[in-house]
C-alpha positions in Angstrom: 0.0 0.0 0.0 1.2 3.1 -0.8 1.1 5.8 2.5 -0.7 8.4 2.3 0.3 11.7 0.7 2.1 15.0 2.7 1.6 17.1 -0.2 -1.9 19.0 1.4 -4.0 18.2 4.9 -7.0 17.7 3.1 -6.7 16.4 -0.9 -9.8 17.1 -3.2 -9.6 14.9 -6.4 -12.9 13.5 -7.3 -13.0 9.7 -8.8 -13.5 11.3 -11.7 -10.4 13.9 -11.8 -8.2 11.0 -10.5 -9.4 8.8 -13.3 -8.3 11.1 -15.7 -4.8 11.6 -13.9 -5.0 7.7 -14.1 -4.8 8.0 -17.8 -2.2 10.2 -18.0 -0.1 8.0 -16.2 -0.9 4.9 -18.1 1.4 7.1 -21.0 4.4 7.8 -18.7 7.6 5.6 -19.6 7.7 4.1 -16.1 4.5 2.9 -16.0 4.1 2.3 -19.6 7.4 -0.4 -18.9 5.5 -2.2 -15.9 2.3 -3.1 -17.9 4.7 -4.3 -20.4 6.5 -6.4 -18.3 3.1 -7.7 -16.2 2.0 -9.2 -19.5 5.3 -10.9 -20.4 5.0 -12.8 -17.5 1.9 -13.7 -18.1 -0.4 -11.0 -16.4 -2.5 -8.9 -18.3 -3.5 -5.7 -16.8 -7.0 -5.1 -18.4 -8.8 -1.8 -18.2 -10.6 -2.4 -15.0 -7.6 -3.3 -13.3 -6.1 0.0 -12.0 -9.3 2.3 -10.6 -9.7 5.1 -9.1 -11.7 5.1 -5.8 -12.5 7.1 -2.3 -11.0 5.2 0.2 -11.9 5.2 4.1 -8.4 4.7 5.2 -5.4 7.7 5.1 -3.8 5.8 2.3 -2.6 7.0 -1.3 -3.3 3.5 -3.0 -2.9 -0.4 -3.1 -2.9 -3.4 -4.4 -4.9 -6.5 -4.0 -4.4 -10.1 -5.7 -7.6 -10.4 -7.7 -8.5 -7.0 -7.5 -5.8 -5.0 -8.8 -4.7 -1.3 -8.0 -7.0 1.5 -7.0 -6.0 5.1 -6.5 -7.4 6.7 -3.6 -9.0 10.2 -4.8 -9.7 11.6 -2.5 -6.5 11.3 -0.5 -4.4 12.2 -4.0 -4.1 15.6 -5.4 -1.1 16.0 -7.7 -0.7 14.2 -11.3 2.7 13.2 -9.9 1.1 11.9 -6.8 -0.9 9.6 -9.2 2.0 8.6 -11.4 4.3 7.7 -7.7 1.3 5.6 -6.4 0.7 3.2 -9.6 4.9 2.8 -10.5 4.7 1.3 -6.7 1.7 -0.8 -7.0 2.3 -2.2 -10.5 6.0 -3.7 -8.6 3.6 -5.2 -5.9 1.4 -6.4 -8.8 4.8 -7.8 -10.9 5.6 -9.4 -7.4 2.7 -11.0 -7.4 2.7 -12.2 -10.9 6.2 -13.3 -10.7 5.9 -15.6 -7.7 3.5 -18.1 -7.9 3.8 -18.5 -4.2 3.8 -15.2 -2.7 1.2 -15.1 0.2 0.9 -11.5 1.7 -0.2 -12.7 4.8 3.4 -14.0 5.5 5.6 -10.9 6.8 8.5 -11.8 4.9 6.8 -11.7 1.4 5.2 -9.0 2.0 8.4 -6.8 3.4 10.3 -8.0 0.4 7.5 -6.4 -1.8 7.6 -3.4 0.2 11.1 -3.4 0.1 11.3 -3.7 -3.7 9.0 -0.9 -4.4 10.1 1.8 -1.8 13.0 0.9 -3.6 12.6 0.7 -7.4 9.5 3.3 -7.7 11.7 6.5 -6.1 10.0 7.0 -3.6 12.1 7.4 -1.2 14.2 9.9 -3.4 16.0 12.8 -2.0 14.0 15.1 -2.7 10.3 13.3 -1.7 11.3 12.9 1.3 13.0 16.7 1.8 9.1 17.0 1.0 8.1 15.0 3.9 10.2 16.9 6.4 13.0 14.1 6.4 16.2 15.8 6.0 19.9 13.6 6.1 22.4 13.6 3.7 23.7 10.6 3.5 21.3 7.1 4.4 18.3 8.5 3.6 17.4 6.0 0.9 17.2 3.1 3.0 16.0 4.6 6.0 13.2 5.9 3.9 12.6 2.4 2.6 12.9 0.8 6.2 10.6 3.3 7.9 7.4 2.9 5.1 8.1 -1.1 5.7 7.5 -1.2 9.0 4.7 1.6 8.1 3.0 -0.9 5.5 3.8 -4.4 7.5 2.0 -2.5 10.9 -1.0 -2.4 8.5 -0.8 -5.9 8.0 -3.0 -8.0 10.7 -0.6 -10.6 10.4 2.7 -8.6 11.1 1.4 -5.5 13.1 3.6 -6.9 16.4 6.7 -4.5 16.4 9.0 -7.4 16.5 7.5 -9.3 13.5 7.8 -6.3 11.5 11.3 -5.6 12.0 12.5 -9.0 12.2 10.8 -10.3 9.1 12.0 -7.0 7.3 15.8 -7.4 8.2 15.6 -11.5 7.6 14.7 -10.5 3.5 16.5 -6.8 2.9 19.5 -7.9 1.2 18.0 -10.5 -1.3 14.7 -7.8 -2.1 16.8 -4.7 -1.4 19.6 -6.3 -4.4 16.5 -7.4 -6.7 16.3 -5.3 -9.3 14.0 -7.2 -11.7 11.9 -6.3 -13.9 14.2 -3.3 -14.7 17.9 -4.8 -14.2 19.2 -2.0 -12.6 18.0 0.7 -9.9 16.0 3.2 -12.3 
């Protein structure tokens, strides 16, 4: 799931606004690649499958296996905002494609999902997270990436204990942090 915004206290995108911003970012290169990529391995990502929806919870977006991606509205109110939210669901969705055996309710597979997509999507760039009040020169990557984990996993029924989080994160960080696929390389 992707967290929720820092960008206004109160957002004001209707469904209809976002599903526009929606297909906008369905042209961007990024997202453009990971739709690409979904359907060589063997997941199509139809039109229904990314939506854009008002969401009770604080969040920005998610995923869910059989569901697909939806874009919270009415927590969203930038075009890049939009663009940030479906580049990280569409590497949970490749996750999910990918590994035939993924179960999000184990903390491990989920982290390493997390892990993947705070780290392949940018979220956790310099200057995002100069945007969220974060400010560190050096480290900030990975703390970025550790910190909306834990955020994510404590979302999680199945991993909210502080412990399991943390644990279940650092047992998979080297192996998801040092996956690069389906891009290769860091983009």
């Amino acid at each position: 799931m992707a967290e929720y915004p820092t960008s206004s206290p109160s957002p004001t995108t209707s469904v209809e606004q976002c599903q526009l911003m929606i297909q906008k970012s369905l042209q961007t290169p990024m997202v453009r690649f990971l739709r690409e990529q979904m359907e060589k391995a063997g997941c199509g990502v139809g039109d229904n499958f990314i939506k854009a929806v008002n969401c009770e919870q604080r969040l920005a977006g998610g995923f869910m296996r059989g569901e697909g991606i939806v874009v919270c509205s009415n927590n969203i109110e930038m075009q890049d905002e939009v663009d940030q939210v479906l580049i990280h669901e569409l590497i949970h969705a490749f996750d999910d494609c990918r590994a035939a055996n993924l179960e999000w309710t184990n903390c491990a597979h989920h982290a390493c999902s997390e892990i993947r997509a705070g780290h392949l999507s940018g979220d956790c760039h310099y200057k995002r997270e100069l945007l969220r009040g974060f400010l560190k020169i050096r480290g900030h990557e990975q703390d970025c990436i550790k910190r909306r984990v834990l955020k994510s996993l404590s979302a999680n029924p199945d991993c909210s204990g502080a412990t399991v989080a943390k644990d279940s994160m650092e047992a998979v960080w080297d192996v998801c942090y040092n996956d690069t696929e389906p891009f290769g390389r860091v983009p």
